[in-house]
N, CA, C and O atoms as a MOPAC input file, in Angstrom:
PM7 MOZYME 1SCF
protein

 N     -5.47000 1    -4.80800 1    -2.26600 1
 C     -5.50400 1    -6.08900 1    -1.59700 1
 C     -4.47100 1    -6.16800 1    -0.47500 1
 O     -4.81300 1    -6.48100 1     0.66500 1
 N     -2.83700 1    -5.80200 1    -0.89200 1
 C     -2.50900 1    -5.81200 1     0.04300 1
 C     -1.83800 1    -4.58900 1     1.03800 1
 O     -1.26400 1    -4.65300 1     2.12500 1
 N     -2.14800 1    -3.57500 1     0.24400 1
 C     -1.45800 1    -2.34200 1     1.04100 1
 C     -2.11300 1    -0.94500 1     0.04800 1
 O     -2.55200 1    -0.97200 1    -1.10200 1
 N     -1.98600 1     0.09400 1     0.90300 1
 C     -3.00500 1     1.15300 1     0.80400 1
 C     -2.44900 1     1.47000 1    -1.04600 1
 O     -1.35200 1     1.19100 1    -1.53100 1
 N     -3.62400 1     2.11200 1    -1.72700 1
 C     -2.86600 1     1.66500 1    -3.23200 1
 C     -2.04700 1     3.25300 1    -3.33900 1
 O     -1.16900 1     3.43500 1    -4.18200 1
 N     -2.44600 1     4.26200 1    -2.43300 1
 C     -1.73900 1     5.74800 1    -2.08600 1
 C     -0.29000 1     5.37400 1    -2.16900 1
 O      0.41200 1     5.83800 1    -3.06700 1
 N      0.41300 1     4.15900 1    -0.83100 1
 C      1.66100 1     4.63800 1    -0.51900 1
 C      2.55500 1     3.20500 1    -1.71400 1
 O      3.25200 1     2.41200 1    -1.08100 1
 N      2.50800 1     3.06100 1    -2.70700 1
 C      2.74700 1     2.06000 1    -3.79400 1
 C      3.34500 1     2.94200 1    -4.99000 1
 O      2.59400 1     3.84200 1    -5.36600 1
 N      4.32300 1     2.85400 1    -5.51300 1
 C      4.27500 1     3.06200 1    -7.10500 1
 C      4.09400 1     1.69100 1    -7.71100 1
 O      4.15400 1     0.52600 1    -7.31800 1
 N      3.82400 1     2.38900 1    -8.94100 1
 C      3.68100 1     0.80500 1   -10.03900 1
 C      3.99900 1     0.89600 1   -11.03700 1
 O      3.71000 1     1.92000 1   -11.65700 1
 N      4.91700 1    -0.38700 1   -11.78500 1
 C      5.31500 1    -0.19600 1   -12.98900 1
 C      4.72000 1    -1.28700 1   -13.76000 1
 O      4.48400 1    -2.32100 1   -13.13500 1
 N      4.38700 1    -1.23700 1   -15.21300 1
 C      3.64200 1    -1.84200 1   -15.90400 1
 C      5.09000 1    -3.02300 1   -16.83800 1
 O      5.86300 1    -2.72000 1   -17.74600 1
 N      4.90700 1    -4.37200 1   -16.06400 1
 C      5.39000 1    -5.06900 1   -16.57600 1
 C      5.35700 1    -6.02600 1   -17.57200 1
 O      4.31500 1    -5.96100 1   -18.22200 1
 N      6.13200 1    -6.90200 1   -17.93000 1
 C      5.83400 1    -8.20300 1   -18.37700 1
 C      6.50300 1    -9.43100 1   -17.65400 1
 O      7.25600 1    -9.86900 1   -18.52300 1
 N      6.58800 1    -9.91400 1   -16.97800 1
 C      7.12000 1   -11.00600 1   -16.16400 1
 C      7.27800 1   -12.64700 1   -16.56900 1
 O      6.37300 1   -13.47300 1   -16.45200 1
 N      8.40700 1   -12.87100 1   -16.98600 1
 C      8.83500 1   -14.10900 1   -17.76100 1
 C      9.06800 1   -15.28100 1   -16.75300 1
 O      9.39400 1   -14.63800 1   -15.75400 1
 N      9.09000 1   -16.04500 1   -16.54000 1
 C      9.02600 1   -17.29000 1   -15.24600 1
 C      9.45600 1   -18.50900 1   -15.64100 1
 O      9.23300 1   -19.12300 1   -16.68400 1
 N     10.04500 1   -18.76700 1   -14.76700 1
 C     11.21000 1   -20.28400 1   -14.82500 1
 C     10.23400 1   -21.18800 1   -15.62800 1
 O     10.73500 1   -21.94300 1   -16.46200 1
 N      8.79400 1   -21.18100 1   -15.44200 1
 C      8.21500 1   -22.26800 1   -15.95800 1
 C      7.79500 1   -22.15400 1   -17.17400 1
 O      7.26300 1   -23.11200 1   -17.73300 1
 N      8.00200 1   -20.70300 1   -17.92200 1
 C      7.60300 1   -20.52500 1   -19.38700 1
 C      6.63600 1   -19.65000 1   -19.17700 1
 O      6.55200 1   -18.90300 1   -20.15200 1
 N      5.80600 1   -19.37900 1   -18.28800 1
 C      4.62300 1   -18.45300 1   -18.28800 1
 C      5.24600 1   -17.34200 1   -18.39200 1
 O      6.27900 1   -17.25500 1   -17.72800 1
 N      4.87600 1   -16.26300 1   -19.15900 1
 C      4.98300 1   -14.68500 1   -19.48400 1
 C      3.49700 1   -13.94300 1   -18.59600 1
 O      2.38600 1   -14.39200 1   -18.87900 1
 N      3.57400 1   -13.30400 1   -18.00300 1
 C      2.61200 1   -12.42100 1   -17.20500 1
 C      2.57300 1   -11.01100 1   -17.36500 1
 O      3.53200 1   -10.39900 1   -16.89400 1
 N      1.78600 1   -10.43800 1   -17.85700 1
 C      1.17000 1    -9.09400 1   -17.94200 1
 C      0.92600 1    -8.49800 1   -16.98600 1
 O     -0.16500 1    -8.90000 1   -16.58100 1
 N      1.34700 1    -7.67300 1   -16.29800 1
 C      0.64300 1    -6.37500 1   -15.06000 1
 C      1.60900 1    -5.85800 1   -14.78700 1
 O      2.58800 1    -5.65900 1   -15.50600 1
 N      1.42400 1    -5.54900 1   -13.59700 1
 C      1.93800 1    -4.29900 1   -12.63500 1
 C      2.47100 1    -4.13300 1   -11.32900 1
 O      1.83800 1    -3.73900 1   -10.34900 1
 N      3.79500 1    -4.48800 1   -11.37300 1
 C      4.47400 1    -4.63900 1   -10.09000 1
 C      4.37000 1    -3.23800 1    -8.88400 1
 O      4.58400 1    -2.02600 1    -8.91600 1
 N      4.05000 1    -3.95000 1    -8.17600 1
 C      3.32500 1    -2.88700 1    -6.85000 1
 C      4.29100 1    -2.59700 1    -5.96800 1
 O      4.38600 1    -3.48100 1    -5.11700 1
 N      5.02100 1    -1.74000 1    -5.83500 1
 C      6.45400 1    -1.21600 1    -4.92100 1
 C      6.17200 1    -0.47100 1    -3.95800 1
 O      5.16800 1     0.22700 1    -4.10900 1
 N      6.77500 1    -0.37800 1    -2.93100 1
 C      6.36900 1     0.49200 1    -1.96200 1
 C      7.38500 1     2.10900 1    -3.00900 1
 O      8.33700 1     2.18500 1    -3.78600 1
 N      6.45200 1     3.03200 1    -2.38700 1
 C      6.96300 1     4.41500 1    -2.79000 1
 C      8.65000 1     4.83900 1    -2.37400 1
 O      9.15700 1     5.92000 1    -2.67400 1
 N      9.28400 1     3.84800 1    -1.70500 1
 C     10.43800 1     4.20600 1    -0.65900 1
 C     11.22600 1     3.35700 1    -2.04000 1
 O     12.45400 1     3.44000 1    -1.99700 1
 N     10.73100 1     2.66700 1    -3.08200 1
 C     11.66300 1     1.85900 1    -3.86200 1
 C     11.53700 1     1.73100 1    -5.26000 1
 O     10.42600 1     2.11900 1    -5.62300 1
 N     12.29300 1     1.31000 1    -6.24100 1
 C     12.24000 1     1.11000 1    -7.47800 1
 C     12.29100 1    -0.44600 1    -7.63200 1
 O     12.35400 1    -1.19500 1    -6.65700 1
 N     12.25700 1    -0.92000 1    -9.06000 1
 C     12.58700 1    -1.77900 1    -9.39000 1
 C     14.00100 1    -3.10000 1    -8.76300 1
 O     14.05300 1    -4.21100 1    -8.23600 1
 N     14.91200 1    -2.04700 1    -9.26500 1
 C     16.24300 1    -2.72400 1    -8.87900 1
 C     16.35100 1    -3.11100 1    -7.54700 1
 O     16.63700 1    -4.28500 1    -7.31000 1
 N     16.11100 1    -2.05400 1    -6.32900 1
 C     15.84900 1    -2.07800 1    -5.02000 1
 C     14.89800 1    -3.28100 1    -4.29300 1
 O     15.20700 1    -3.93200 1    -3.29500 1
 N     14.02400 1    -3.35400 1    -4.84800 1
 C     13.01700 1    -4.54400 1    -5.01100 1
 C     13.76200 1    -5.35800 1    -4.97000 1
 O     14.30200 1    -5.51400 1    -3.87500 1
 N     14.13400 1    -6.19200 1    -5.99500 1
 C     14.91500 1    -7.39400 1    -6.54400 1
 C     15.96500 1    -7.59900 1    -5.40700 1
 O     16.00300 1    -8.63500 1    -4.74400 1
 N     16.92200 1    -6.41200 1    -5.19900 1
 C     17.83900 1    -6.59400 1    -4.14400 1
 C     17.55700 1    -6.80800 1    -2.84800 1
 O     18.43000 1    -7.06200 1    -2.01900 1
 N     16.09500 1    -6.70400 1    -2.53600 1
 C     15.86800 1    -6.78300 1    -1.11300 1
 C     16.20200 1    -8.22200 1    -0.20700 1
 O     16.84100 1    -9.26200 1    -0.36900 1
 N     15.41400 1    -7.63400 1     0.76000 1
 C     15.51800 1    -9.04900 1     1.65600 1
 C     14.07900 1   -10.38600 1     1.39000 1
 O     13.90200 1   -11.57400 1     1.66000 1
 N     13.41300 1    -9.39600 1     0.78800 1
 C     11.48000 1    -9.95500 1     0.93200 1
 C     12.28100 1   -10.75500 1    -0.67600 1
 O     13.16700 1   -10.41000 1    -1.45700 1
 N     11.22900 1   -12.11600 1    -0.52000 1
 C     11.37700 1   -13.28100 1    -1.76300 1
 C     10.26900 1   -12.91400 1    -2.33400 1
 O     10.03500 1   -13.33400 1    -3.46700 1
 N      9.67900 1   -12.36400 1    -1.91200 1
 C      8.23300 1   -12.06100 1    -2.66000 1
 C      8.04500 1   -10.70900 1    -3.35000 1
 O      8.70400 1    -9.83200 1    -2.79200 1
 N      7.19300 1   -10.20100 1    -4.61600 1
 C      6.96000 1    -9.28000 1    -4.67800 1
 C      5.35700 1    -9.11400 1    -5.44800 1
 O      4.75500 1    -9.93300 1    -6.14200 1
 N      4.95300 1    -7.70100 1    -5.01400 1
 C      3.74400 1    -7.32900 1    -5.32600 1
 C      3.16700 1    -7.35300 1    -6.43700 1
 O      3.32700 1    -6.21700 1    -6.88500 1
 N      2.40100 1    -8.14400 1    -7.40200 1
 C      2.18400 1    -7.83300 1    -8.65100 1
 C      0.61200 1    -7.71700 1    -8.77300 1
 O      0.03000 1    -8.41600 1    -7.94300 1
 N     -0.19100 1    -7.00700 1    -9.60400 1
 C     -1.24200 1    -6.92400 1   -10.20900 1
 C     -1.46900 1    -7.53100 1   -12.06500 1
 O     -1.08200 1    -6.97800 1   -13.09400 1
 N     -2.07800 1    -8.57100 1   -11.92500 1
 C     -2.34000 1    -8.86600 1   -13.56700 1
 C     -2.98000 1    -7.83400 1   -14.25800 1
 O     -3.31100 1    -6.76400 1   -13.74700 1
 N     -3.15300 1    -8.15900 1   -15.42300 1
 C     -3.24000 1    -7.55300 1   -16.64100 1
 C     -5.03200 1    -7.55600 1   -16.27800 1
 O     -5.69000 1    -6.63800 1   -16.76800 1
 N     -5.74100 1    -8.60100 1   -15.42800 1
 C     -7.25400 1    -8.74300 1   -15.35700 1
 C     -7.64900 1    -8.43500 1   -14.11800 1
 O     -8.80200 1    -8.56400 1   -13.70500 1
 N     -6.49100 1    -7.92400 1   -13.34800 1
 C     -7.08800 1    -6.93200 1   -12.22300 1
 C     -6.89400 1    -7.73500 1   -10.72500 1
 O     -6.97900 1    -7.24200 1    -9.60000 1
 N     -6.60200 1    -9.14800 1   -11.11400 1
 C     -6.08800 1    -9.54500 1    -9.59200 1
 C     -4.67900 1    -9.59800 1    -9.35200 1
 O     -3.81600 1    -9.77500 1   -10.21200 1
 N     -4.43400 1    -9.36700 1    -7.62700 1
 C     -3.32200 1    -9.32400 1    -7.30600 1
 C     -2.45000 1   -10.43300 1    -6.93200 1
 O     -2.95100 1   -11.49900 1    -7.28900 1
 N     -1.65000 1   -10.52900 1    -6.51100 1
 C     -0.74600 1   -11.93500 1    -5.90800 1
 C      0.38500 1   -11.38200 1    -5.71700 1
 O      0.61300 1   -10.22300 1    -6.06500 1
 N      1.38700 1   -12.27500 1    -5.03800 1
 C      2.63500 1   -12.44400 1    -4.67800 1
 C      3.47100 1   -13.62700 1    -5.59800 1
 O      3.28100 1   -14.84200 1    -5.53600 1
 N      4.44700 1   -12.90900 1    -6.46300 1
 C      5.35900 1   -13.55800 1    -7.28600 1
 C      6.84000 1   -13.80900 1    -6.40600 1
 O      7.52700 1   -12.93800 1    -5.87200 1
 N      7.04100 1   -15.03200 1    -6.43700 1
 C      8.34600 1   -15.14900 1    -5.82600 1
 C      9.57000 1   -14.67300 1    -6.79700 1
 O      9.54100 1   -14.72400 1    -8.02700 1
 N     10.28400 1   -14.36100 1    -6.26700 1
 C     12.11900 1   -13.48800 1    -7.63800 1
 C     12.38200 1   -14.16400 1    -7.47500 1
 O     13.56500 1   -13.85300 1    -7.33800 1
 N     12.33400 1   -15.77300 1    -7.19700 1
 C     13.28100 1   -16.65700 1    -7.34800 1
 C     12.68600 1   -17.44300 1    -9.12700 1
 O     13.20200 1   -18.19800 1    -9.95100 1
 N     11.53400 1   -16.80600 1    -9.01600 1
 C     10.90600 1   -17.64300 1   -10.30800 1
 C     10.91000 1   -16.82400 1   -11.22500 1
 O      9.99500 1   -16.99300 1   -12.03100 1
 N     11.85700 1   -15.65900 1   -11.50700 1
 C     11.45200 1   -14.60100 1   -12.45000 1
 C     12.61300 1   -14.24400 1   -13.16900 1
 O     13.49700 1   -13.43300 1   -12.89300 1
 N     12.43900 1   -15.08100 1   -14.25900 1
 C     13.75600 1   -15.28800 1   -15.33200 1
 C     14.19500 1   -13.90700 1   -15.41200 1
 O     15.29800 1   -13.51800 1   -15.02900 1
 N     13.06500 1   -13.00100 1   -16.05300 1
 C     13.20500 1   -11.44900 1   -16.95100 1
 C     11.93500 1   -10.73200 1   -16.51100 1
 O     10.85100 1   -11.25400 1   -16.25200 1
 N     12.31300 1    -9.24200 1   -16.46500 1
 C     11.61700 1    -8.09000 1   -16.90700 1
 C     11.33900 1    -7.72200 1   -17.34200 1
 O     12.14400 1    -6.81300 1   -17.54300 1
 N     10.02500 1    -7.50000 1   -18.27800 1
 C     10.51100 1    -6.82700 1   -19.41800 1
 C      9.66400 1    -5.38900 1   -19.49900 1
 O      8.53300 1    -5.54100 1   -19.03800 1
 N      9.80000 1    -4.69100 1   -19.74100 1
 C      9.73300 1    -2.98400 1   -18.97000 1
 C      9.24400 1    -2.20200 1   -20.68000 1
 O     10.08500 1    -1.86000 1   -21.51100 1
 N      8.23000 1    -2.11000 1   -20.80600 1
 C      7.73700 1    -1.24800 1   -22.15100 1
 C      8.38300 1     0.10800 1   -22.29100 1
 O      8.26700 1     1.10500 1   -21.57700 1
 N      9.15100 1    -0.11200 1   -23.47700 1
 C      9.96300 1     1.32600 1   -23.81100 1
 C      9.18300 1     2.62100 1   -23.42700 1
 O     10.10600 1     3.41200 1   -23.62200 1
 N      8.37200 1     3.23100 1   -23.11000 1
 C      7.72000 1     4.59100 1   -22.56600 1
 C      8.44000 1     4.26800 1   -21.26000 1
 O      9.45900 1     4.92100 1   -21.03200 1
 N      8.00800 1     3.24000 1   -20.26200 1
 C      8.58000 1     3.39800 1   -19.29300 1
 C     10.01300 1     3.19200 1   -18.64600 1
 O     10.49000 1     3.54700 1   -17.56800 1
 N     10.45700 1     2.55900 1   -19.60500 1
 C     11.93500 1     2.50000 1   -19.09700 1
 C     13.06500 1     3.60500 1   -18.48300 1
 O     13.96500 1     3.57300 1   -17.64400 1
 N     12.34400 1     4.82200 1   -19.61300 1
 C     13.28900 1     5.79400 1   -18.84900 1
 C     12.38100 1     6.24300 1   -17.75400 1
 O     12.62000 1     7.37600 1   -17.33900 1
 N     11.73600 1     5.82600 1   -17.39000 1
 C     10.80000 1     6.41500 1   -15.75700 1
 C     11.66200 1     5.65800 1   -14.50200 1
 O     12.26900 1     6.21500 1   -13.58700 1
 N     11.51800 1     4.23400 1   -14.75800 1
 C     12.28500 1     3.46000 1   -14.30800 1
 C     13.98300 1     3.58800 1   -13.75600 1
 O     14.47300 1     3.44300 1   -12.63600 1
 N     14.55900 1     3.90800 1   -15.01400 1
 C     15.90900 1     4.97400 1   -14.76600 1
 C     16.13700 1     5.43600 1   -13.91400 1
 O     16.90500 1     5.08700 1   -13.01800 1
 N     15.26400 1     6.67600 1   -14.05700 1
 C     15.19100 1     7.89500 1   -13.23900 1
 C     15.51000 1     7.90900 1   -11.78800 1
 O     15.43300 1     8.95800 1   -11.14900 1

C-alpha cells in the first residue's frame, strides 16, 4: 500500500494504545532501520499491517507498548 514490500523489513507485533486497544500485525520499516530507530525518528507516524491484512499509519504518540513475541526478540536485538 504504501511502499515497495522488497525495500521494508517487518516485525510481527502487538501494539498497545493510549486508548486500550491492543493490535495485532506487523510493523513495516524501511530496510535502512529497526525498531528502536523507528521510534527515535523524526516521522510521528509508523507503518503497520494488521493481523487481517490491512495497512495504516499508527501515530508513536499513541503507542503505550510493544510487545515483540519471544522467537523474535532476539532478531530484533540483533
Amino acid at each position: 500500500m504504501f511502499n515497495n514490500e522488497s525495500e521494508r523489513k517487518s516485525f510481527d507485533v502487538q501494539l498497545l494504545l493510549s486508548d486500550g486497544r491492543a493490535l495485532d500485525g506487523t510493523l513495516l520499516l524501511p530496510m535502512s532501520s529497526d525498531i528502536k530507530r523507528a521510534l527515535s525518528g523524526d516521522s510521528p507516524l509508523l507503518e503497520f499491517r494488521r493481523s487481517d491484512g490491512r495497512e495504516s499509519m499508527i501515530a508513536k504518540a499513541a503507542i503505550v507498548e510493544i510487545l515483540i513475541p519471544q522467537n523474535a526478540a532476539s532478531a530484533v536485538a540483533a
